[in-house]
N, C-alpha and C positions, 0 to 999 in steps of 0.2 A: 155606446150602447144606451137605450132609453129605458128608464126606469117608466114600470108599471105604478099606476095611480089608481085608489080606488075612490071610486064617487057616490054619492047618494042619489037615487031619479033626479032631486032637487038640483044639488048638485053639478049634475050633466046635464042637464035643461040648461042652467043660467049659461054652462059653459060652452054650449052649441050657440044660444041667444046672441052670446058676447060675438064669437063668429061669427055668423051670420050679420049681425051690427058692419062691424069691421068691415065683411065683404061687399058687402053689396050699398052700404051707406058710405064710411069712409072714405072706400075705395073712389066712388064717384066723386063725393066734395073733394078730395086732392087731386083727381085728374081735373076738374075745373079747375082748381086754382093753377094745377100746372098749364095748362092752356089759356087762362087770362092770362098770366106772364109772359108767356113765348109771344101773345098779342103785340104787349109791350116794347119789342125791337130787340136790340143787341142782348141778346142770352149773353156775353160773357161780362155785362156786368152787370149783370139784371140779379140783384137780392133775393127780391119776395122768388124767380124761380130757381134758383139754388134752395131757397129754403123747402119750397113746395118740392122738391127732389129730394130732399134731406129725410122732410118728412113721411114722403113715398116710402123711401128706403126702410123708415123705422114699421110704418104701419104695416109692409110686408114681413121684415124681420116677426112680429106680433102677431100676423099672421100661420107664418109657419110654426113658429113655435105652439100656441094653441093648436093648431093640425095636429103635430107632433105627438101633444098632452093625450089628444081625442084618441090617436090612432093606439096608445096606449093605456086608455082609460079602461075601468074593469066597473061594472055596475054591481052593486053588491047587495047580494038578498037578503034582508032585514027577517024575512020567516025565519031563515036556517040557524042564524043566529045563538047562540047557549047566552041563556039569561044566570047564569050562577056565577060567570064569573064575569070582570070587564075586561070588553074587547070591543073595537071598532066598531060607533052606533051606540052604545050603550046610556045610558043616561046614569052617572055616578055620584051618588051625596055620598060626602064626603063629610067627617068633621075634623079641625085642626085641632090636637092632642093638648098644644101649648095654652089656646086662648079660648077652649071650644067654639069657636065657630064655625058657625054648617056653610057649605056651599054645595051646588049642584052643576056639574058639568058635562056634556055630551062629549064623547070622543069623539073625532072625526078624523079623514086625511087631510094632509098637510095644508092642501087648494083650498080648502074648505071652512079653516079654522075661523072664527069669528068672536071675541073675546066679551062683546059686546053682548051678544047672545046665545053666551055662554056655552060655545063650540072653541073645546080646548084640542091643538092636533095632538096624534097619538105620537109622534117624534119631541112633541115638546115634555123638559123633563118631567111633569106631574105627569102627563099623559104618561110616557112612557113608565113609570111610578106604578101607575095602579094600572097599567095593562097586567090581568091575568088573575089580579087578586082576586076574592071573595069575601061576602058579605063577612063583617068583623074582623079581618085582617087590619092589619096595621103597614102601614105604606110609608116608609123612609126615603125621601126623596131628599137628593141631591141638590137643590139650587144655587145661585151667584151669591147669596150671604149666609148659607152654611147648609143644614140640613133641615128638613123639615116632617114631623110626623102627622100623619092624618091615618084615622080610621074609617074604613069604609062601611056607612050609615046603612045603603038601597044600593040596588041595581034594577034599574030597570030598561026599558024600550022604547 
C-alpha cells in the first residue's frame, strides 16, 4: 500500500521538474548510448551495452517510483493552517534548556527535509518533539545521546 506524502507548491514543482528531467532527457541520453552499443557488434560481450541496459533499468526503476510518490502526493494549504500550535509548515524557534541556544526550524515532509536550510522532517525525532506544542511549552525530545530539552520561543508561517 502507498503511503500519502505531503508537499509544499515548492516542493511538488522541484518534484514534477525532477520527472520530467528523467523522462524526457535521461531517458533519451540512455537509449543513445544503448544504440551506440548495439552499433558496436556482438551484444553478448559488449560491456558499455549491458551497462547502458543496467542503467536503463535503474532510470525507470526511478522513474516509477517518483510516479508513485506524485500519484500519492497531497498539496497542502499553508492558509488553513492553526499558527498556535507547531505543525507541518510551521517555522519553530526554539531554545536549548541546557546551553540556551536559539535555533529556528521549518517543519516539513520527510521529501522535503533540508538541514541546510533549515527544513527539519516532522518524522525526525525534534520534529516529531515539538509537533503540537505551543508557544512556551517545553519539548523533551528523545535523541541517540539521551534526552534533550528545548522550549519553544515563536511560531510562525
Amino acid at each position: 500500500m502507498s503511503q500519502v506524502s505531503y508537499f509544499t507548491e515548492e516542493g511538488l514543482k522541484r518534484l514534477k521538474d525532477e520527472l520530467h528531467q528523467l523522462k524526457v532527457h535521461e531517458r533519451s541520453s540512455i537509449s543513445k548510448q544503448i544504440a551506440e552499443a548495439r552499433d558496436k557488434g556482438d551484444l553478448s560481450e559488449n560491456a558499455e551495452y549491458d551497462a547502458a541496459k543496467e542503467a536503463q533499468g535503474l532510470l525507470e526503476l526511478k522513474i516509477s517510483k517518483l510516479e508513485e510518490v506524485l500519484s500519492n502526493a497531497r498539496l497542502i494549504d499553508e492558509s488553513t493552517l492553526d499558527t498556535s500550535k507547531a505543525l507541518i509548515l510551521s517555522k519553530v524557534k526554539i531554545k536549548n534548556v541546557a546551553n540556551g541556544a536559539t535555533m529556528q526550524y521549518t517543519l516539513v515532509a520527510e521529501n522535503e527535509a533540508d538541514l541546510k536550510q533549515g527544513k527539519i522532517s516532522v518524522d525526525s525525532p525534534i520534529g516529531k518533539g515539538l509537533l503540537g506544542k505551543k508557544v512556551g511549552d517545553l519539548a523533551e525530545i528523545k535523541v541517540p545521546n539521551g534526552t534533550m530539552k528545548f522550549e519553544i520561543v515563536e511560531i510562525t508561517r
